[in-house]
N, C-alpha and C positions, 0 to 999 in steps of 0.2 A: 719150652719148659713143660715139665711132665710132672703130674700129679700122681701119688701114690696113698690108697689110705687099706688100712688095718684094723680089723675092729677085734675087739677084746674084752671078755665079760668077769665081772668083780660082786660079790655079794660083800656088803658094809651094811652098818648099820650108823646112824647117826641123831642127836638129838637140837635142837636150836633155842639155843639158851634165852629166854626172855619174848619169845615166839609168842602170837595169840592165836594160833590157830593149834589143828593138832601133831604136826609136826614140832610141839614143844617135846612132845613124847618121845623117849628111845621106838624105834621103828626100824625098821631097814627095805633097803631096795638091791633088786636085779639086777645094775646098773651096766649098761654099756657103751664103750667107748669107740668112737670111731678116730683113729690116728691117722691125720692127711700130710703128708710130706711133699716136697716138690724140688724139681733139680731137672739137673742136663743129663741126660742119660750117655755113662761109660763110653767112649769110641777108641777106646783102648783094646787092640785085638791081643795083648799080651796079659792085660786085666783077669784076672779068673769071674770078676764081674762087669764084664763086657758086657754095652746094653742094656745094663741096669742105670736107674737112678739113685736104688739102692736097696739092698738083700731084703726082703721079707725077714728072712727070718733074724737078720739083724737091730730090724725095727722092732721085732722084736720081745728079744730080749733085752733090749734097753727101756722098752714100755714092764717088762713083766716085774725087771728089776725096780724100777722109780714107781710103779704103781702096784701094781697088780698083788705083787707078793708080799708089800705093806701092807696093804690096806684089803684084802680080800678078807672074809670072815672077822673083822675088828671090828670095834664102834671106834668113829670122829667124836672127837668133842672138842671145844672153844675152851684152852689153856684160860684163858682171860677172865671166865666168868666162874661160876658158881659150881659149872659142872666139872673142873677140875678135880674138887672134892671126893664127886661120884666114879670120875675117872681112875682115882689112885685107889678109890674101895675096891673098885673094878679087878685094879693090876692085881692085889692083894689075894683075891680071890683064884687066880688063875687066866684070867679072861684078858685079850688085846686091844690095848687101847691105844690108839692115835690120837695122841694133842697134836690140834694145831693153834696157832697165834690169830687167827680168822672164824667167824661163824662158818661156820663145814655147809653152806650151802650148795647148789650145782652149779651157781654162778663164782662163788670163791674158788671150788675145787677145779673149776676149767682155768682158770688165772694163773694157781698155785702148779698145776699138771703143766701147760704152756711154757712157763718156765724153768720147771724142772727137764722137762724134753730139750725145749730147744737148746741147754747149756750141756746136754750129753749127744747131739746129733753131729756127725761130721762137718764139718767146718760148709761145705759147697752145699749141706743139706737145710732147705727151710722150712720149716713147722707151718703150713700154713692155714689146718685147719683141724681143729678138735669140736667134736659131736657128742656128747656125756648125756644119756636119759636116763631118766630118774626109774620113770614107768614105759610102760608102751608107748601111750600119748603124752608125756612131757619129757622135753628135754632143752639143753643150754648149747650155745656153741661158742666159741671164738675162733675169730677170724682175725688172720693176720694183715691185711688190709684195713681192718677195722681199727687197728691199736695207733 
């Protein structure tokens, strides 16, 4: 088994509804993700990806499409709570808003990403590690061994 991972950067902004610290605040971060895949690599000499486990650059675009290109330059917010309100003054305005049904923290957003990947990855391919920092020094992971 061969591990494969891709890292990929996103600016978001986000706020956490009901929070006591200062991330109640709209704020945003640098965020970057590390995409770990794993699989048998290609032994197929007729494969045009022979030797692979799987394209880069297929990984991709399947990360830029589920993530990247949603949520890059948007605020999150929590459909559920109060900042919905502020969300739709938002749209109104001009500005990108991503509801989700979750508190948009870095431990929801690894959850919500995890499953969104693994139900677009080729069938033999497995998701096995996601790396999401917030800042420099913090960050979330999930680990498919852990679930």
């Amino acid at each position: 088994m061969i591990r494969l991972t891709k890292i990929f950067t996103f600016e978001t902004a986000h706020a956490l509804w009901g929070y006591d610290g200062k991330c109640k605040n709209i704020h945003g971060h640098s965020y970057k993700l590390y995409v770990t895949v794993k699989g048998i690599p290609s032994n197929d000499v007729n494969n045009v990806k022979n030797g692979m486990v799987m394209d880069f650059g297929d990984l991709k675009s399947i990360i830029k499409r589920l993530i990247i290109d949603p949520l890059d330059h948007a605020i999150i917010l929590n459909a559920l709570t109060e900042h919905k309100k502020l969300g739709e003054q938002l749209i109104k305005e001009g500005h990108k808003v991503i509801f989700t049904n979750y508190q948009p923290t870095c431990e929801n957003m690894l959850m919500d990403f995890a499953e969104k990947i693994q139900s677009e990855l080729p069938a033999a391919i497995i998701l096995a590690k996601l790396t999401l920092y917030e800042t420099e020094t913090s960050y979330g992971e999930w680990i498919r061994e852990d679930q």
